[in-house]
N, CA and C of each residue as an Amber inpcrd file, in Angstrom:
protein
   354
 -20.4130000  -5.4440000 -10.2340000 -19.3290000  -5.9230000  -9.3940000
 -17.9990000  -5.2920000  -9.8090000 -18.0600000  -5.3240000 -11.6920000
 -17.1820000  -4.5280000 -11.6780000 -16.2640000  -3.0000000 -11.0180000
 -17.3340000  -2.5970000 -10.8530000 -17.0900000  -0.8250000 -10.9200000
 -16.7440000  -1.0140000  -8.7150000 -17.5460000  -1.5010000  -8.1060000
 -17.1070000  -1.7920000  -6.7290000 -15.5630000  -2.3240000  -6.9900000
 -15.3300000  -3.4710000  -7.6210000 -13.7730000  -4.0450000  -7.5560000
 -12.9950000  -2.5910000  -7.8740000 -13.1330000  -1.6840000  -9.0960000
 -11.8920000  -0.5140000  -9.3180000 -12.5810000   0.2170000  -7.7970000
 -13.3830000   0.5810000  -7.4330000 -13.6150000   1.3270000  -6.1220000
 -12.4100000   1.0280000  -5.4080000 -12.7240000  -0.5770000  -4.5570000
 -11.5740000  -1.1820000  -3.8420000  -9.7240000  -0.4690000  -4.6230000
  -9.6840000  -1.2090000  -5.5430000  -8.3490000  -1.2800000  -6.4240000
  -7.7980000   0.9170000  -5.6480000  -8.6780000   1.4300000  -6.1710000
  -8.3950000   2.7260000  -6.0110000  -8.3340000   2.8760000  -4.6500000
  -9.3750000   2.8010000  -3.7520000  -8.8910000   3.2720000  -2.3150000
  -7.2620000   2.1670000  -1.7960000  -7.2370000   1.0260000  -2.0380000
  -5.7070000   0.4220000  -2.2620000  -4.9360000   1.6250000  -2.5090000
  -4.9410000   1.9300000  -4.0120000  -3.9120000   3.0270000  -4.3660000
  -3.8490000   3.8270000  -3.8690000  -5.0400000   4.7580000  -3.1370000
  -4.6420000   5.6930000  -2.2540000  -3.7690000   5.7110000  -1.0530000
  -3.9010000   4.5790000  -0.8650000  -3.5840000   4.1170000   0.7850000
  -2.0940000   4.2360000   0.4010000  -1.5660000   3.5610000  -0.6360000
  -0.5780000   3.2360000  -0.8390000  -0.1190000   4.9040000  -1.4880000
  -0.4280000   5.3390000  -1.5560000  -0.0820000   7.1290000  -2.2430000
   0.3750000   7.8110000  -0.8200000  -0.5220000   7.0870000   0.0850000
  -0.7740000   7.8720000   1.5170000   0.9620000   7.4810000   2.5040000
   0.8320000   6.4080000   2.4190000   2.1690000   5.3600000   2.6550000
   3.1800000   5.9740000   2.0950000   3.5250000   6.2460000   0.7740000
   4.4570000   6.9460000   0.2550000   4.7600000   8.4650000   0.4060000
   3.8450000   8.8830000   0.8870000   4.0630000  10.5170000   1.3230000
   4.6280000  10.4110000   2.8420000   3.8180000   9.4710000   3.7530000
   4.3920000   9.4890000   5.2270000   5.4600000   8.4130000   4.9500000
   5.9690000   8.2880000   4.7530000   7.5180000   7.3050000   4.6180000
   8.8180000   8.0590000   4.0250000   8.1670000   8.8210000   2.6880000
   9.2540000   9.6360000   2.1200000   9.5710000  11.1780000   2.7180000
   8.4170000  11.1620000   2.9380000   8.2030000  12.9750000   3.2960000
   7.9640000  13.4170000   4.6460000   7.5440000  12.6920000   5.6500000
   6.9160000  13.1260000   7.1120000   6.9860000  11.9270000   7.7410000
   8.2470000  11.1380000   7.5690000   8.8750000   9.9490000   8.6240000
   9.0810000  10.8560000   9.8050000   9.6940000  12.0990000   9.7630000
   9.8720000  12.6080000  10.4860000   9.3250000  13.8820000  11.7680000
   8.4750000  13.6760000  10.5540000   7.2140000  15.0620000  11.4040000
   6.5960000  14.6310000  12.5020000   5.7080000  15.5250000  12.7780000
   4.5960000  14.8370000  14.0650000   3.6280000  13.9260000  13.4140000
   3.5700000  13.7930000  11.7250000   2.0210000  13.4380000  11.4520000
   2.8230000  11.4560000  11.4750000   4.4280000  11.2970000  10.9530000
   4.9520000  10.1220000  10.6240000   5.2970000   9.4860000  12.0930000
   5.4490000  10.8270000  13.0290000   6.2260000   9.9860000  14.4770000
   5.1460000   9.6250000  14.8440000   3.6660000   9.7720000  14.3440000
   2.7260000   9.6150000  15.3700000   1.9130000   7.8850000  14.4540000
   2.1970000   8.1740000  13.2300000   1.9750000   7.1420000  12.4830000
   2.3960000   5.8110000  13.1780000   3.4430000   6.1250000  13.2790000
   4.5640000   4.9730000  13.1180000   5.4280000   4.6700000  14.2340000
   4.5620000   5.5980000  15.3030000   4.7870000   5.1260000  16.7980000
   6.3920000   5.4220000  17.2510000   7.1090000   6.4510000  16.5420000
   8.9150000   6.1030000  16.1520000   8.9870000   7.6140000  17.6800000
  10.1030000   7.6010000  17.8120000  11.0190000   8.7780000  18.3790000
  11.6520000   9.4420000  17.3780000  11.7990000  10.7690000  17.7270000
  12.9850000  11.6540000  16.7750000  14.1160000  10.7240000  16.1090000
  14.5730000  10.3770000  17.5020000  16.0340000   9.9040000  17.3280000
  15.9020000   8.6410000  16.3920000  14.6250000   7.5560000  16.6440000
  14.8400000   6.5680000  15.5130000  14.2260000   6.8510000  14.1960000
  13.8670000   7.9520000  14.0970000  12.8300000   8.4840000  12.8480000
  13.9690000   8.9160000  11.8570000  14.8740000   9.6980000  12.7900000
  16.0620000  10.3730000  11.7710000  17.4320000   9.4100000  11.9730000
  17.4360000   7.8550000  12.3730000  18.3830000   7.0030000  12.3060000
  17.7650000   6.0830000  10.6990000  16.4340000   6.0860000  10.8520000
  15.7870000   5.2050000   9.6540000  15.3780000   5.8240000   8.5130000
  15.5770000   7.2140000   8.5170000  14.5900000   7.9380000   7.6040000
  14.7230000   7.2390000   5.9010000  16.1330000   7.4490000   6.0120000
  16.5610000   6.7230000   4.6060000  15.9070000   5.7900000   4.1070000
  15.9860000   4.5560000   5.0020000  15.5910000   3.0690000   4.5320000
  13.6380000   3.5780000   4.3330000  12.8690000   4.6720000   5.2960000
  11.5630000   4.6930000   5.4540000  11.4500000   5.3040000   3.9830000
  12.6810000   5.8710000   3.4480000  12.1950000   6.8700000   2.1310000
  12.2130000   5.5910000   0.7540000  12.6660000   4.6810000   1.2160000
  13.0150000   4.1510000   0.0020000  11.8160000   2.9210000   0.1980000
  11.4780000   2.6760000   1.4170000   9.7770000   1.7450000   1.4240000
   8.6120000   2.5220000   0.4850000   9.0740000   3.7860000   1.2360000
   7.9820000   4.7620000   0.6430000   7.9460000   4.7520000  -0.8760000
   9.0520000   4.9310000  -1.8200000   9.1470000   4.9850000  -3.1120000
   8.3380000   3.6750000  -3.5960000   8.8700000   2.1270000  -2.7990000
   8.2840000   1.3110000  -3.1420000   6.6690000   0.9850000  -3.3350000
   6.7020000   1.8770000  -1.9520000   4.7360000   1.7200000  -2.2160000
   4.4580000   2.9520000  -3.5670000   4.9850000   3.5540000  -3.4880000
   5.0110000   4.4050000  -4.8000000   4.5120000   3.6030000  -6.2370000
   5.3940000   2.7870000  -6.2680000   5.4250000   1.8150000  -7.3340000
   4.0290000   0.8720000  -6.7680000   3.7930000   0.4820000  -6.1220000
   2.2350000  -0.2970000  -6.1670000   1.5200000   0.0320000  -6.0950000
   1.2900000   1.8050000  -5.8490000  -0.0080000   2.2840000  -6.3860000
   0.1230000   2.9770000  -7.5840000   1.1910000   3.0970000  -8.7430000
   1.2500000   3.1550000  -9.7810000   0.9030000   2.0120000 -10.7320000
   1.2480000   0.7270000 -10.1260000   0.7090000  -0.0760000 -10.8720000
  -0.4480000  -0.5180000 -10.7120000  -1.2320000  -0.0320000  -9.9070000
  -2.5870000  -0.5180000  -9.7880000  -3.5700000   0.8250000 -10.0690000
  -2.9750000   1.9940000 -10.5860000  -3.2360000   2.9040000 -11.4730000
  -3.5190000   2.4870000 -12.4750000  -2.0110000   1.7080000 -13.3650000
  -2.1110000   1.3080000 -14.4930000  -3.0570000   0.4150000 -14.8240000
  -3.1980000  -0.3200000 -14.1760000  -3.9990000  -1.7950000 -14.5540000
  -5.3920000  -0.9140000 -14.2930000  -5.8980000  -0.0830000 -13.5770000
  -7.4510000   0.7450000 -13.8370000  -7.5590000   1.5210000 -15.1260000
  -6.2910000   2.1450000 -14.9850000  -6.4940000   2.9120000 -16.8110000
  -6.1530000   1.8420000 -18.0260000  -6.2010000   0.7670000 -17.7770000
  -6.2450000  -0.7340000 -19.3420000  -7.5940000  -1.1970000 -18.9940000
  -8.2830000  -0.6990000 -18.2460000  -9.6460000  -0.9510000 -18.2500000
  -9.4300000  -2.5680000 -18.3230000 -10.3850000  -3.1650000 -19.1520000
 -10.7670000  -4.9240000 -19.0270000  -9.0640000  -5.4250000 -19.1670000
  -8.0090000  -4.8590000 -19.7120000  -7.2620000  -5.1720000 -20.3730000
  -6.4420000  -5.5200000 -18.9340000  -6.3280000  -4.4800000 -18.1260000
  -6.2260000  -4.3660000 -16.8960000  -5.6170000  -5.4230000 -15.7680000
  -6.5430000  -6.1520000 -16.2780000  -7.2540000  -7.1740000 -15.2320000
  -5.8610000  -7.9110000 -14.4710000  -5.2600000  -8.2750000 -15.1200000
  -4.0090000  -9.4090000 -14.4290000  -2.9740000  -8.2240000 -14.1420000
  -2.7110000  -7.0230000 -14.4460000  -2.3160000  -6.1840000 -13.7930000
  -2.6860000  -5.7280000 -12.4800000  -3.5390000  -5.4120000 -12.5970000
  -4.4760000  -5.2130000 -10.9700000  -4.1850000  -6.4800000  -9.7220000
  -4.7940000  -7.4900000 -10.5110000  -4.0820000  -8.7890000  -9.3710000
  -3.0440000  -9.3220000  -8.8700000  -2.0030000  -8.6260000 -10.3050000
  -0.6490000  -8.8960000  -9.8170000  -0.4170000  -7.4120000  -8.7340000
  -0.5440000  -6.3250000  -8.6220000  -0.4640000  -5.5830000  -7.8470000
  -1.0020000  -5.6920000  -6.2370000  -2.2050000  -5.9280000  -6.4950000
  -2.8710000  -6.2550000  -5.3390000  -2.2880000  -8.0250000  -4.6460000
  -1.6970000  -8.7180000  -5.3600000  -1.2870000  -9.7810000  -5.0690000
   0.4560000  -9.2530000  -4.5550000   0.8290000  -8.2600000  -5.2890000
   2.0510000  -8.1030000  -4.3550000   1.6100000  -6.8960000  -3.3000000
   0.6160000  -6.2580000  -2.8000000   0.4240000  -5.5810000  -1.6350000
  -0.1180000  -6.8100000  -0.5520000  -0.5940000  -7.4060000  -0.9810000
  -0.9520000  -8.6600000   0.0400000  -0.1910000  -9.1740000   0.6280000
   1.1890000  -9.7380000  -0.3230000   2.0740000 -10.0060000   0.4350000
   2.7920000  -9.2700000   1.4960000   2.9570000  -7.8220000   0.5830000
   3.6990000  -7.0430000   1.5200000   3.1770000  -6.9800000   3.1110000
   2.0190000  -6.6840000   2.8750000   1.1890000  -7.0030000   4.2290000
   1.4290000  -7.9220000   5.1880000   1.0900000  -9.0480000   4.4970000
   1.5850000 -10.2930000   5.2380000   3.0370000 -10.3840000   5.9500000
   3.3010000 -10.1620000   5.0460000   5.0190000  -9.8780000   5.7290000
   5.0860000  -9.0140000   6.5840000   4.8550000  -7.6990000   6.4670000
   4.8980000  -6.9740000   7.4310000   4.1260000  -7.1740000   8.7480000
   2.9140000  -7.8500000   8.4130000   2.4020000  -8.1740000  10.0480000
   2.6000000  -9.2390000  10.6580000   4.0190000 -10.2550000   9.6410000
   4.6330000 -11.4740000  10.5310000   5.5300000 -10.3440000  11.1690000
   6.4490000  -9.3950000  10.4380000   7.8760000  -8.8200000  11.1670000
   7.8170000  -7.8560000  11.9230000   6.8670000  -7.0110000  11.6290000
   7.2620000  -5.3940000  11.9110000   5.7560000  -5.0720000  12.8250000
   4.4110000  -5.0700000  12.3260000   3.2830000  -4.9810000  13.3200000
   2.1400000  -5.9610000  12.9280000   1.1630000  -6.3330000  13.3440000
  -0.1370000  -7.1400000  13.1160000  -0.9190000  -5.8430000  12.8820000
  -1.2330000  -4.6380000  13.2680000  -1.9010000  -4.1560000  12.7850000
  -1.8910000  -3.7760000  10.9810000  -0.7210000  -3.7320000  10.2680000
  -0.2400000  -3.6850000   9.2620000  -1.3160000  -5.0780000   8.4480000
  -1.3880000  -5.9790000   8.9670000  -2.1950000  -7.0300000   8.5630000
  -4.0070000  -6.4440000   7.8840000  -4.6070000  -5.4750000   9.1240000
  -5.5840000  -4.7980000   8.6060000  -5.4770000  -3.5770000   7.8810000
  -4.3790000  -2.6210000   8.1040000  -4.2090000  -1.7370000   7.0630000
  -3.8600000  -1.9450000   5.3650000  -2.9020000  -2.9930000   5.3620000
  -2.6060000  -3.3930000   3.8570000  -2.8170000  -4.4730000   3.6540000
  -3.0450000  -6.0490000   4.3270000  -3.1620000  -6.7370000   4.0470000
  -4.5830000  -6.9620000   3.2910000  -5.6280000  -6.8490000   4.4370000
  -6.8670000  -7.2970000   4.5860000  -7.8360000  -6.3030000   2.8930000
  -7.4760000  -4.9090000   2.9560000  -7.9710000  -4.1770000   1.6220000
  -7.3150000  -5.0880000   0.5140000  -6.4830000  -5.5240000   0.0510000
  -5.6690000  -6.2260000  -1.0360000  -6.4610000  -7.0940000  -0.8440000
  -6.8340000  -8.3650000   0.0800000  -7.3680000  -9.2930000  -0.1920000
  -8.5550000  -9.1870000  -0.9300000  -9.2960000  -7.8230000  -0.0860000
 -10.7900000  -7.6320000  -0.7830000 -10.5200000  -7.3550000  -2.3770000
  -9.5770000  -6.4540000  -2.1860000  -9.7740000  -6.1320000  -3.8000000
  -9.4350000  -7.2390000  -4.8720000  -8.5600000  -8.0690000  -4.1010000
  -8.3910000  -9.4240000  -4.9530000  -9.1380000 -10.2340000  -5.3570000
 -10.1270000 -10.7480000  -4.4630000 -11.4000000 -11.0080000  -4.5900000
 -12.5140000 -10.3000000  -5.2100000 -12.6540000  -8.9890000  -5.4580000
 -13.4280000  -8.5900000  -6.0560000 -13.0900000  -8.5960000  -7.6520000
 -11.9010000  -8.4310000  -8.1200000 -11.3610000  -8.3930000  -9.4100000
 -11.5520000  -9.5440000  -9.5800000 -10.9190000 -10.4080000  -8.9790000
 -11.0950000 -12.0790000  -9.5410000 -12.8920000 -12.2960000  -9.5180000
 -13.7640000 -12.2320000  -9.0990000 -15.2190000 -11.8310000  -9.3830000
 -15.8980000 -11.2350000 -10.3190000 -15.1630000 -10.1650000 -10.4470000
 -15.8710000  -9.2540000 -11.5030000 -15.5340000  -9.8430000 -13.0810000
C-alpha cells in the first residue's frame, strides 16, 4: 500500500510541477490560453498574479518531494502537503472552476487516504 500511496504523492507533485510551469511560464502561450480558457488580453492583464500561483504550487510539489525523500520519516509531511493541495482545490472549485475540484482536489484526497493507510 505503501509504494501505491508515494505513486499517488508523486503524480500530485507532478501535476503540481505541471501547474507551475503553465502559470509561470505559458499563462500566456497557446498551451496556458488554452488551459485556462483566458484571452490574450486577460492572460497578459493577470500574468503576474498567474506567476506567483504558479511559484506557489511550486512550493507544494516541493514539499511533497520532501516528505517522499524522509521516506517513513516523511509521513506527516506528505499529509500536510497533500492536506494543503486539497484545500487549495476546494477553494478553487468553490471560486474560480468545479472542474479544478477533479484536477487538484479529488488526486490529494486519494493520496491522503492512501498515506493515512499505508
Amino acid at each position: 500500500m505503501e509504494i501505491v500511496a508515494n505513486i499517488v504523492v508523486v503524480l500530485v507533485a507532478v501535476l503540481h510541477l505541471y501547474f507551475l510551469v503553465l502559470e509561470m511560464f505559458l499563462w500566456d502561450k497557446p498551451a496556458g490560453l488554452r488551459a485556462f480558457g483566458q484571452s490574450k488580453e486577460r492572460a497578459a492583464a493577470t500574468k503576474v498574479l498567474a506567476a506567483n500561483q504558479g511559484l506557489y504550487n511550486g512550493f507544494l510539489a516541493a514539499g511533497l518531494v520532501w516528505g517522499l525523500w524522509l521516506g517513513a520519516e516523511g509521513t506527516n509531511i506528505k499529509l500536510f502537503f497533500l492536506g494543503c493541495v486539497l484545500v487549495a482545490g476546494l477553494f478553487g472549485a468553490a471560486t474560480a472552476s468545479r472542474k479544478i475540484l477533479f484536477i487538484q482536489a479529488l488526486p490529494a484526497a486519494i493520496g491522503l487516504a492512501l498515506v493515512l493507510m499505508s
